[in-house]
C-alpha positions as protocol buffer text, in pm:
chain_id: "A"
residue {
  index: 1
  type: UNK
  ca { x: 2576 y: 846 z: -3635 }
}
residue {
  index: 2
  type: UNK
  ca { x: 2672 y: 472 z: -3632 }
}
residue {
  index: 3
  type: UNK
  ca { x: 2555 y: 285 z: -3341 }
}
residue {
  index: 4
  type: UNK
  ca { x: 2951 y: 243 z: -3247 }
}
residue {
  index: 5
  type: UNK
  ca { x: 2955 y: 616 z: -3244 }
}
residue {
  index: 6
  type: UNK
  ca { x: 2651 y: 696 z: -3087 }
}
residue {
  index: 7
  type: UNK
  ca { x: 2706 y: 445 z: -2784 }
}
residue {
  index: 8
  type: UNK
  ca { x: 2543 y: 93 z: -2686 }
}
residue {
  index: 9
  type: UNK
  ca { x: 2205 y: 202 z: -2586 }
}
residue {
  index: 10
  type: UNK
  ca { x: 2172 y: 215 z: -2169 }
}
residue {
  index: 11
  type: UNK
  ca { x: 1983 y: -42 z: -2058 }
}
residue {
  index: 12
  type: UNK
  ca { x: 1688 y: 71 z: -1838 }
}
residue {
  index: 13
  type: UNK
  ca { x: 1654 y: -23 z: -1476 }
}
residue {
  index: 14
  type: UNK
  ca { x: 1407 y: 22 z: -1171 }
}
residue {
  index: 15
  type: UNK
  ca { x: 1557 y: 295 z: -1002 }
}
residue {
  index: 16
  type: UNK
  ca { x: 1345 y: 341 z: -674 }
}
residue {
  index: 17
  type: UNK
  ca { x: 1430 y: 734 z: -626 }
}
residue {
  index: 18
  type: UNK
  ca { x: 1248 y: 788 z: -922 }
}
residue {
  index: 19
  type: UNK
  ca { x: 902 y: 684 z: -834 }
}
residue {
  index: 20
  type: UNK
  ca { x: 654 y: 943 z: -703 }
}
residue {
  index: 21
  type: UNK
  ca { x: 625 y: 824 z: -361 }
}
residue {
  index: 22
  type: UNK
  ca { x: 963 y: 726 z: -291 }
}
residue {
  index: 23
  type: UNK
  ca { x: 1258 y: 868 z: -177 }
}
residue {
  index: 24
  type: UNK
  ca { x: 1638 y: 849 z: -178 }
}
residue {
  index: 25
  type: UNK
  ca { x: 1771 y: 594 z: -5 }
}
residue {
  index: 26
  type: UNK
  ca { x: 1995 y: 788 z: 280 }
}
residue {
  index: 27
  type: UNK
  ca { x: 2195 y: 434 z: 329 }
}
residue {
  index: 28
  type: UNK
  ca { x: 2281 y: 447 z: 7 }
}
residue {
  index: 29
  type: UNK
  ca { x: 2364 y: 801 z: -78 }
}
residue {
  index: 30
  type: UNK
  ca { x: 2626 y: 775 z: 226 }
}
residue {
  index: 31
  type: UNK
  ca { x: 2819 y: 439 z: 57 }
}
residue {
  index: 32
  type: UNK
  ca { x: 2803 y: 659 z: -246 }
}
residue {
  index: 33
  type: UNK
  ca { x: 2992 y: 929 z: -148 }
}
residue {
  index: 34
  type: UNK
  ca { x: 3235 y: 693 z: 49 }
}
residue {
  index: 35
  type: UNK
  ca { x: 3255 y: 539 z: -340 }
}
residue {
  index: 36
  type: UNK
  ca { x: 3316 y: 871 z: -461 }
}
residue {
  index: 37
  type: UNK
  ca { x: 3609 y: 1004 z: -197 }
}
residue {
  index: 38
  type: UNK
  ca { x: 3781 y: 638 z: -227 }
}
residue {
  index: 39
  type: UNK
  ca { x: 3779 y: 627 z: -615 }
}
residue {
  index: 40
  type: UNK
  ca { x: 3619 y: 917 z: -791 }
}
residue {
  index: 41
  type: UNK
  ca { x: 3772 y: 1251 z: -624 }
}
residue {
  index: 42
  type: UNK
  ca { x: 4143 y: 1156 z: -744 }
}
residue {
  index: 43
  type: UNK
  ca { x: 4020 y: 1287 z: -1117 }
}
residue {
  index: 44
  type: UNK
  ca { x: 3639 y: 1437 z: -1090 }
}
residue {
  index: 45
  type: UNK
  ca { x: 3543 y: 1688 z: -861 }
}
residue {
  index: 46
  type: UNK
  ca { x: 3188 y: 1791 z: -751 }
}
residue {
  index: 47
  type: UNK
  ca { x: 3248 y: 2154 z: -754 }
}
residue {
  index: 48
  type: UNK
  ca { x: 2851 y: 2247 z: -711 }
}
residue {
  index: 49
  type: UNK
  ca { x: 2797 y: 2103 z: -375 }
}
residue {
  index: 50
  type: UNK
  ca { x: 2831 y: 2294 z: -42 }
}
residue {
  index: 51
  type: UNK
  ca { x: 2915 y: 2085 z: 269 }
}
residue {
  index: 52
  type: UNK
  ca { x: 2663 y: 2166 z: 417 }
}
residue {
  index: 53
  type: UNK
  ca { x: 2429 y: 1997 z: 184 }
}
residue {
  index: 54
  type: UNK
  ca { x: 2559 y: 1673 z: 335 }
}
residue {
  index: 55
  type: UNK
  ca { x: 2401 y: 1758 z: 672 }
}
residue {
  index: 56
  type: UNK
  ca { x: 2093 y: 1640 z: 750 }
}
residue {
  index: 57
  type: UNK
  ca { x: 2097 y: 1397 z: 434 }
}
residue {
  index: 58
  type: UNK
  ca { x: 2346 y: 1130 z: 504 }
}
residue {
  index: 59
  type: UNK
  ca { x: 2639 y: 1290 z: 765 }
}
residue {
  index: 60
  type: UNK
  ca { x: 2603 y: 1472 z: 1094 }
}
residue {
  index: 61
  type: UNK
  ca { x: 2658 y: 1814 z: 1164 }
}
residue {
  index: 62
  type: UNK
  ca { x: 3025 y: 1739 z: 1348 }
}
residue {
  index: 63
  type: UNK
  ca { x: 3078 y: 1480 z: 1061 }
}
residue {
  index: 64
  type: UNK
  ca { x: 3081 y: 1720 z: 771 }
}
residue {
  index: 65
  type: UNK
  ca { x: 3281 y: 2010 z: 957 }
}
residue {
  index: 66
  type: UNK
  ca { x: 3514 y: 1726 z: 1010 }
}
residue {
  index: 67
  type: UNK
  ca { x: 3491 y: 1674 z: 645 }
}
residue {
  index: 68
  type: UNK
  ca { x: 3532 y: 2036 z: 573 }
}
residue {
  index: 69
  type: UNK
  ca { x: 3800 y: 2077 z: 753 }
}
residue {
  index: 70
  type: UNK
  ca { x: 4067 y: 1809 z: 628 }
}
residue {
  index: 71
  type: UNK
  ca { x: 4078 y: 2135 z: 347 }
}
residue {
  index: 72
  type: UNK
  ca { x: 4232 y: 2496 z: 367 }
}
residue {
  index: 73
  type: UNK
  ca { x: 4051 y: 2762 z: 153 }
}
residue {
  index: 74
  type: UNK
  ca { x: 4208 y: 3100 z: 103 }
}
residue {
  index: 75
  type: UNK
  ca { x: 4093 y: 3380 z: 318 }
}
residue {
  index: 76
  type: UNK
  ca { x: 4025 y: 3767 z: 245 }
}
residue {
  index: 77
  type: UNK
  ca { x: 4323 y: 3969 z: 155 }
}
residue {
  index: 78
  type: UNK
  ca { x: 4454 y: 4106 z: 493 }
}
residue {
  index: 79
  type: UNK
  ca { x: 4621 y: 4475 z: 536 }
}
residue {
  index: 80
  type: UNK
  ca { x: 4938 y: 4362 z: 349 }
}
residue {
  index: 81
  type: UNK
  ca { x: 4733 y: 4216 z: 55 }
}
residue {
  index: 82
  type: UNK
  ca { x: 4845 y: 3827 z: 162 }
}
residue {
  index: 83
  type: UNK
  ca { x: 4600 y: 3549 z: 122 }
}
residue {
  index: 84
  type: UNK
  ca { x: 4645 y: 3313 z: 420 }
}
residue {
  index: 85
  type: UNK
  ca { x: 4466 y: 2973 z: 412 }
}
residue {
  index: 86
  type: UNK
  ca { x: 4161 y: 2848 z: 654 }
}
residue {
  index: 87
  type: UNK
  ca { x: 4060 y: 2574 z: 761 }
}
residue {
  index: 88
  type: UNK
  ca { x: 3694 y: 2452 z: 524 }
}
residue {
  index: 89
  type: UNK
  ca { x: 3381 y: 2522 z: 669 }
}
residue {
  index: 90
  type: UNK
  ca { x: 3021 y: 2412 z: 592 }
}
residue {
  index: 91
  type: UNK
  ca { x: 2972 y: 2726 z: 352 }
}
residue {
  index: 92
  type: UNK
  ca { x: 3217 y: 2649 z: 171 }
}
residue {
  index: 93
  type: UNK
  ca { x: 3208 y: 2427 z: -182 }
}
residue {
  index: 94
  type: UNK
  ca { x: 3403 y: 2105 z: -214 }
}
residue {
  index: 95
  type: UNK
  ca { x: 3751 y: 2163 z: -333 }
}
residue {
  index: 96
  type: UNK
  ca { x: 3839 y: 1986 z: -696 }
}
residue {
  index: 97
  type: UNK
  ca { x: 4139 y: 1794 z: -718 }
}
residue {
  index: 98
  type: UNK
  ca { x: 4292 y: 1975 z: -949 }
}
residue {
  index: 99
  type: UNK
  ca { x: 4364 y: 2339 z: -1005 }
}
residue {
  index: 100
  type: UNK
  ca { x: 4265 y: 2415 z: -1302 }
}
residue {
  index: 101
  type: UNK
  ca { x: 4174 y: 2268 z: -1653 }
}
residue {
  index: 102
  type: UNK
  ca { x: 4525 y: 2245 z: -1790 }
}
residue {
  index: 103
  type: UNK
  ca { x: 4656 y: 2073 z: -1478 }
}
residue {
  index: 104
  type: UNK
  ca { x: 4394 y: 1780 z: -1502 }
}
residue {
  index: 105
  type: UNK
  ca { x: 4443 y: 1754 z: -1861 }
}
residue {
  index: 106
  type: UNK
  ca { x: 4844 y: 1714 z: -1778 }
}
residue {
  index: 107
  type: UNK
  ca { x: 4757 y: 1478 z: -1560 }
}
residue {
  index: 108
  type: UNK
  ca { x: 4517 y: 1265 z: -1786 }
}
residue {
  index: 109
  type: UNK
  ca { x: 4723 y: 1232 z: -2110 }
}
residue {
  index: 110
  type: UNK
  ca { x: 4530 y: 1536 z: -2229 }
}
residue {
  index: 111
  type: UNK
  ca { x: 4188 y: 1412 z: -2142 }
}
residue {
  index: 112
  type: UNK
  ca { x: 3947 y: 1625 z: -1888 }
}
residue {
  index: 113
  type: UNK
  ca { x: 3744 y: 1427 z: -1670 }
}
residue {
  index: 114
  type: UNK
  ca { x: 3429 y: 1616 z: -1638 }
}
residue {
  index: 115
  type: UNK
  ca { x: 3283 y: 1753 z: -1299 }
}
residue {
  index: 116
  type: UNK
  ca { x: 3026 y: 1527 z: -1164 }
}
residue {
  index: 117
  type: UNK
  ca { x: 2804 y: 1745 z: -973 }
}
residue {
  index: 118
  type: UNK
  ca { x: 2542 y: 1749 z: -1257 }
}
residue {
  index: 119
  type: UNK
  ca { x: 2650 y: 1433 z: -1461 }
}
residue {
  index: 120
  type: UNK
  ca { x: 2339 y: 1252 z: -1454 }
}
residue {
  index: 121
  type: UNK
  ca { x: 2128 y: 1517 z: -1614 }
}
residue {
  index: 122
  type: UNK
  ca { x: 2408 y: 1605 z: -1852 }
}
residue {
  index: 123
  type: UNK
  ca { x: 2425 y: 1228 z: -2016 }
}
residue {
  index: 124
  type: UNK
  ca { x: 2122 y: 1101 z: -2225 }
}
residue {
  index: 125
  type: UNK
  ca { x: 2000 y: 792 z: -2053 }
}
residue {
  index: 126
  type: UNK
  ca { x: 2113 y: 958 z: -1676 }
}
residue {
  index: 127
  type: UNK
  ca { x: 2117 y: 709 z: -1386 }
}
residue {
  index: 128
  type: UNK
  ca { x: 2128 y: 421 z: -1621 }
}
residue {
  index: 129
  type: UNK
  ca { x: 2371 y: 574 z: -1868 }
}
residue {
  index: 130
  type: UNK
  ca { x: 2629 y: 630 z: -1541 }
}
residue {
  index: 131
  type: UNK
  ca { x: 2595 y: 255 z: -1421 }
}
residue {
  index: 132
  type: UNK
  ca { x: 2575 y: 77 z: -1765 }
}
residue {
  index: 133
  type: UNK
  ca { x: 2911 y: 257 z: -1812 }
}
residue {
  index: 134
  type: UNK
  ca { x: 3083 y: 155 z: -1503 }
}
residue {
  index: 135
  type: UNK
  ca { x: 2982 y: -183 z: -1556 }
}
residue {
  index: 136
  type: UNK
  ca { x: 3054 y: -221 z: -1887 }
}
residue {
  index: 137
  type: UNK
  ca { x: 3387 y: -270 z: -1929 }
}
residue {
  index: 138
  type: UNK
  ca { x: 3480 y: -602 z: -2100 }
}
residue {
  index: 139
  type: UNK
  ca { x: 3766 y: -830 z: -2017 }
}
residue {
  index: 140
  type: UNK
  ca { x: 3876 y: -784 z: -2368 }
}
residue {
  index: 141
  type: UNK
  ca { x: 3751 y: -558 z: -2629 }
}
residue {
  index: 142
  type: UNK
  ca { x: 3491 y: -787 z: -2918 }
}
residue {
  index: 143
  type: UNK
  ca { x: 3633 y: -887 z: -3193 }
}
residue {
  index: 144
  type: UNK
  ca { x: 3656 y: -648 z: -3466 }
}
residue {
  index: 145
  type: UNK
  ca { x: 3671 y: -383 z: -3248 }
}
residue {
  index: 146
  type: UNK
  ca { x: 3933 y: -141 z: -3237 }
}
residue {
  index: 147
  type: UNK
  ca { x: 4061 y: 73 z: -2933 }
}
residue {
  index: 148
  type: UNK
  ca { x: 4315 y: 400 z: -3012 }
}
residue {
  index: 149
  type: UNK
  ca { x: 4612 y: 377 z: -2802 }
}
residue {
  index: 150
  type: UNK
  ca { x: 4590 y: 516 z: -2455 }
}
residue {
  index: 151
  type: UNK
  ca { x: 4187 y: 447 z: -2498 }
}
residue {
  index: 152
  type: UNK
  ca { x: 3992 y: 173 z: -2303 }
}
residue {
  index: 153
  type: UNK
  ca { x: 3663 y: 19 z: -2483 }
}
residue {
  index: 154
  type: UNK
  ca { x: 3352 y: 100 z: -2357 }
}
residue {
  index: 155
  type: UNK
  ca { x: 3048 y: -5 z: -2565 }
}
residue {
  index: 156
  type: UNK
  ca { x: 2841 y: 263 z: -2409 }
}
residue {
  index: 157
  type: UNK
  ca { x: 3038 y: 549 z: -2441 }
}
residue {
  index: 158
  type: UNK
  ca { x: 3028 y: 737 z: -2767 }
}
residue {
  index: 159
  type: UNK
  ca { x: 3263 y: 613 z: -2992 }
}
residue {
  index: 160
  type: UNK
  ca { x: 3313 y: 325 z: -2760 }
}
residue {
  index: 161
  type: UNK
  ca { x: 3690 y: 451 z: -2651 }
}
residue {
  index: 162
  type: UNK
  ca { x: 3719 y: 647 z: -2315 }
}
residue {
  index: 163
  type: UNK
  ca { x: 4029 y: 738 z: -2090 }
}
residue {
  index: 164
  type: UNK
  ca { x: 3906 y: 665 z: -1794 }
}
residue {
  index: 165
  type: UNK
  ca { x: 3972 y: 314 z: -1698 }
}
residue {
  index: 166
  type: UNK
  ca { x: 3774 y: 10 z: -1544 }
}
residue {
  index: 167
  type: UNK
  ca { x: 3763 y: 161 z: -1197 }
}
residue {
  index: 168
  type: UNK
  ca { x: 3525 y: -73 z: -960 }
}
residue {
  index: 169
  type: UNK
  ca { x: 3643 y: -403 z: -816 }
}
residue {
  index: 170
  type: UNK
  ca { x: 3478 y: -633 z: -607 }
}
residue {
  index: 171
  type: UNK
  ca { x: 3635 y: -542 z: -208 }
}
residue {
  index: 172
  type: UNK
  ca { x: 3753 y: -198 z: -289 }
}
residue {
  index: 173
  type: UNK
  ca { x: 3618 y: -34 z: -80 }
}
residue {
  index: 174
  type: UNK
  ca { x: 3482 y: -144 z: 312 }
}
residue {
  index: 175
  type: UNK
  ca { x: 3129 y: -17 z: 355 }
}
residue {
  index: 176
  type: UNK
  ca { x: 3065 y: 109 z: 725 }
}
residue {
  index: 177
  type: UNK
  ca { x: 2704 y: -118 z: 759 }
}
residue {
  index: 178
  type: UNK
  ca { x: 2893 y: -443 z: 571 }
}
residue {
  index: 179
  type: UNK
  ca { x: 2716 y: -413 z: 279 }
}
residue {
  index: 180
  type: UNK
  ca { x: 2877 y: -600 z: 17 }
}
residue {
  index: 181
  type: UNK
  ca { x: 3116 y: -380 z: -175 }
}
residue {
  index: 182
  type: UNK
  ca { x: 3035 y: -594 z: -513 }
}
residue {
  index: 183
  type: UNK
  ca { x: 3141 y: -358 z: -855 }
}
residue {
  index: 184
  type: UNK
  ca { x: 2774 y: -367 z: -921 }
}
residue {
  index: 185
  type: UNK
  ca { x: 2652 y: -260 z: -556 }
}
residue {
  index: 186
  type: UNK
  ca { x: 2922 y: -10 z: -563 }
}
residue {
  index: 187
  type: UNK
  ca { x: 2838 y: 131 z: -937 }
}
residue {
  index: 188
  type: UNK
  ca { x: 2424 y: 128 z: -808 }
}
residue {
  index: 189
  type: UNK
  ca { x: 2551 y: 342 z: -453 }
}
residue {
  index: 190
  type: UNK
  ca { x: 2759 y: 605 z: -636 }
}
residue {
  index: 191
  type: UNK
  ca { x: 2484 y: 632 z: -919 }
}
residue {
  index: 192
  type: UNK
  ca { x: 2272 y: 764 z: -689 }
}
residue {
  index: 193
  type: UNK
  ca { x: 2476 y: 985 z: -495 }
}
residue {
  index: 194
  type: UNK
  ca { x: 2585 y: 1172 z: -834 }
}
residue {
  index: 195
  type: UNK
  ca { x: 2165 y: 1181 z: -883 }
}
residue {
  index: 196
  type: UNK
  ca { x: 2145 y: 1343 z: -555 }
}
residue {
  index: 197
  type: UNK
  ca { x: 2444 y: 1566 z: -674 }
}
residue {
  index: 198
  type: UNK
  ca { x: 2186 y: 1692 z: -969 }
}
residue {
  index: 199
  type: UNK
  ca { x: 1885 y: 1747 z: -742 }
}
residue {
  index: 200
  type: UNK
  ca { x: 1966 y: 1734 z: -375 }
}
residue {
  index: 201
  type: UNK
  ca { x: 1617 y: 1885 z: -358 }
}
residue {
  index: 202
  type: UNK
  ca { x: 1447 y: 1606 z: -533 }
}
residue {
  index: 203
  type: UNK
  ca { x: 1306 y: 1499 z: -132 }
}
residue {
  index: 204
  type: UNK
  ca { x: 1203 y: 1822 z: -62 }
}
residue {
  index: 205
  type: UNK
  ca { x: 1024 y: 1866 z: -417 }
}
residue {
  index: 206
  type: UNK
  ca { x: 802 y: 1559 z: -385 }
}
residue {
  index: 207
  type: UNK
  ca { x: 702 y: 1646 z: -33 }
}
residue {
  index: 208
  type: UNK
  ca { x: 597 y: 1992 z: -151 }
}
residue {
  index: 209
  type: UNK
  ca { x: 476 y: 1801 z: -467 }
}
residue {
  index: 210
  type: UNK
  ca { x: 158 y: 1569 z: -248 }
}
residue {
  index: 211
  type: UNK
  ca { x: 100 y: 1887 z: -36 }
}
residue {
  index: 212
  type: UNK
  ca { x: -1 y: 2075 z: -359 }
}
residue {
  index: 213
  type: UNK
  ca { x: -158 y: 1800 z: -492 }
}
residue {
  index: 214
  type: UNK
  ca { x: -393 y: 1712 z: -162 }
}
residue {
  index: 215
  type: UNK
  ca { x: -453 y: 2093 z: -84 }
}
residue {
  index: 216
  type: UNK
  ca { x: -536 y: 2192 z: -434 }
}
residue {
  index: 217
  type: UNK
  ca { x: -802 y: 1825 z: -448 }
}
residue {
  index: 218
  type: UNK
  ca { x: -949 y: 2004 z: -128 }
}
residue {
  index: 219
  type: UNK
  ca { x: -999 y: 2325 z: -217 }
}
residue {
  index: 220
  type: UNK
  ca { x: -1144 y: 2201 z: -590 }
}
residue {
  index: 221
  type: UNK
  ca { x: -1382 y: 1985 z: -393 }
}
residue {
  index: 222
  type: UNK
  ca { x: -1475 y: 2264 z: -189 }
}
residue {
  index: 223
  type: UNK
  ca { x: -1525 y: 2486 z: -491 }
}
residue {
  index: 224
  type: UNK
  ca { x: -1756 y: 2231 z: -681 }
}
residue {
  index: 225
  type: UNK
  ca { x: -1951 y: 2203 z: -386 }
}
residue {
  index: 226
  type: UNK
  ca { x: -1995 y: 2579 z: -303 }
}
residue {
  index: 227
  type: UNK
  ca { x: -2105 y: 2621 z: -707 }
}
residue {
  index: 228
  type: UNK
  ca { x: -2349 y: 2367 z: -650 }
}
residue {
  index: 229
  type: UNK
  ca { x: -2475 y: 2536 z: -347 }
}
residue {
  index: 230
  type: UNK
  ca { x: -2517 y: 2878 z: -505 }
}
residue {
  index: 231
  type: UNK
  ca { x: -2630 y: 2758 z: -816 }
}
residue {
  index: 232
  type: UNK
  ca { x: -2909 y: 2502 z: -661 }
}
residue {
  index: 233
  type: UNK
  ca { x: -3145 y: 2770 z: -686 }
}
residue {
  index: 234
  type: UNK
  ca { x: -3128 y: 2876 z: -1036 }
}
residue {
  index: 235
  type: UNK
  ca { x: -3084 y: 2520 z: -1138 }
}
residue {
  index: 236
  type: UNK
  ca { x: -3427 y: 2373 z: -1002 }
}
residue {
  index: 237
  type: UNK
  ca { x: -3627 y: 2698 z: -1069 }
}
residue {
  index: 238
  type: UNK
  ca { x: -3902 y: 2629 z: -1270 }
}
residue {
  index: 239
  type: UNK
  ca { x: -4054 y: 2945 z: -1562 }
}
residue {
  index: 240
  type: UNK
  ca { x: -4426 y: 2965 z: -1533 }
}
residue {
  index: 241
  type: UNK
  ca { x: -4643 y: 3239 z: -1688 }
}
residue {
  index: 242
  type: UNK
  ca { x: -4831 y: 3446 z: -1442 }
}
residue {
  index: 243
  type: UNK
  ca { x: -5116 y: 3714 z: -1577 }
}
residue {
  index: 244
  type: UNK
  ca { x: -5174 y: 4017 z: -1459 }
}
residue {
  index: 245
  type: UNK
  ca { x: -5487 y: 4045 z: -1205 }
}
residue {
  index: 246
  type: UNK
  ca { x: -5701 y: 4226 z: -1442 }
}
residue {
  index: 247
  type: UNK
  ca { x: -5619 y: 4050 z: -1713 }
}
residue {
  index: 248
  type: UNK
  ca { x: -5741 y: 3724 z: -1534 }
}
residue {
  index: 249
  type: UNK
  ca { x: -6076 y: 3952 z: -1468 }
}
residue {
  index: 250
  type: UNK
  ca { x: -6088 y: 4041 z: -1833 }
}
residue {
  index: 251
  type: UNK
  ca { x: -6075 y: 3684 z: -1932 }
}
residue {
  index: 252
  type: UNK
  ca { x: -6312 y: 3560 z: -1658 }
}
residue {
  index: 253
  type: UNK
  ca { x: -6594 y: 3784 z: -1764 }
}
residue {
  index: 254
  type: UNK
  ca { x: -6565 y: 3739 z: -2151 }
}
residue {
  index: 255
  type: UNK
  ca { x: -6643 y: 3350 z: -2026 }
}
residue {
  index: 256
  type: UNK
  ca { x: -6908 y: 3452 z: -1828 }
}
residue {
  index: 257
  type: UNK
  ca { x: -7078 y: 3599 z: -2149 }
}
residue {
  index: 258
  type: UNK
  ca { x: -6964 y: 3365 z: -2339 }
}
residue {
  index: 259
  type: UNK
  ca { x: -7148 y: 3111 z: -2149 }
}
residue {
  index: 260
  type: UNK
  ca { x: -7478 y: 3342 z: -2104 }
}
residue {
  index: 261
  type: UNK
  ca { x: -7499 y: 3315 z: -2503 }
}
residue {
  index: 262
  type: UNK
  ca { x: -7423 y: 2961 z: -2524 }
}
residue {
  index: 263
  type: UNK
  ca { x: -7749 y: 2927 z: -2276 }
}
């Protein structure tokens, strides 16, 4: 593939979830989402999260039933075989903005914008792929470059046309803690919320991660010592010949002869 096909190459940046001993930041997994429900949900939908995954990580309890609840999901069959709708609750998934395929793809000029919930490990380059992306729109495409009708040039997308338009402007949306909603501070904050969409366990796995690590340290320690313990003996033991009483008798008077001869 030809570099235009393959896609500008991501450029790579410090992302702070990623270290070892860090964690997501909370603050900005909660801007994220606002990013995502302001701009993203019209088209992409993040079918493989559960409201109740919000709890706890950046919403309340009363918050996300709130949340759940601006949507009706059908209910069990009743005695006359009618579906009536409910009010959402925490168990249940977030809803998709569209239907099904064929209704987002009417909707789109025929293209399918792809569910989000596990975006970042589907695209090579992941966090940085996701921001380079929605960042990278040009004012006007390079020269030489050409754009199919109904297309929008993107050097980092494959083949450099995509159908999803420059979405992020400076003041689009109003974060709650007046952070400034720059494109770039608003392209970092959703980039990280669709990371925690891939691995909203990511927290919990590092915790587990340093107790494994310090516990299994201990207990290694503890075995190296116990081997040396039990081994102490065996190692420092010293081999020395020891002969049999009357063979020390034996030799003892064949000296004594010996030395009567000598004389």
């Amino acid at each position: 593939m030809t570099p235009a096909e393959e896609g500008l190459h991501a450029t790579h940046y410090p992302w702070e979830h990623q270290k070892w001993t860090k964690t997501f930041d909370h603050a900005a997994l909660r801007r994220g989402f606002l990013v995502y429900r302001e701009v993203c949900a019209s088209c992409h939908s993040i079918k493989r999260i559960p409201y109740r995954k919000l709890v706890g990580t950046f919403m309340t309890v009363d918050e996300a039933k709130a949340l759940a609840e601006e949507n009706e999901y059908d209910t069990e069959p009743n005695d006359e075989g009618e579906i009536e709708k409910r009010p959402g609750k925490l168990s249940d998934y977030m809803v998709a903005p569209y239907k099904n395929d064929e209704a987002a793809r009417a909707a789109n000029n025929g293209a399918l914008p792809p569910d989000l919930s596990l975006i970042v490990k589907a695209r090579h380059g992941g966090c940085d792929y996701i921001f380079n992306l929605l960042t990278g729109y040009p004012e006007e495409p390079p020269a030489g470059a050409t754009v199919q009708s109904g297309l929008n040039f993107n050097p980092f997308f494959p083949g450099t046309g995509i159908a999803m338009a420059k979405q992020l402007y400076d003041g689009l949306v109003e974060y709650e803690d007046g952070t400034p909603a720059t494109a770039s501070q608003m392209a970092k904050d959703v980039t990280e919320f669709l990371n925690w969409t891939a691995e909203p366990e990511m927290d919990d796995r590092k915790k587990m991660g340093w107790k494994t690590l310090i516990i299994t340290s201990a207990l290694f320690a503890l075995s190296v010592w116990v081997k040396r313990y039990k081994w102490s003996p065996i190692k420092t033991r010293k081999i020395k010949y020891q002969p049999p009483p009357e063979t020390r008798m034996r030799q003892g008077v064949s000296s004594g002869n010996d030395f009567g001869r000598g004389i």
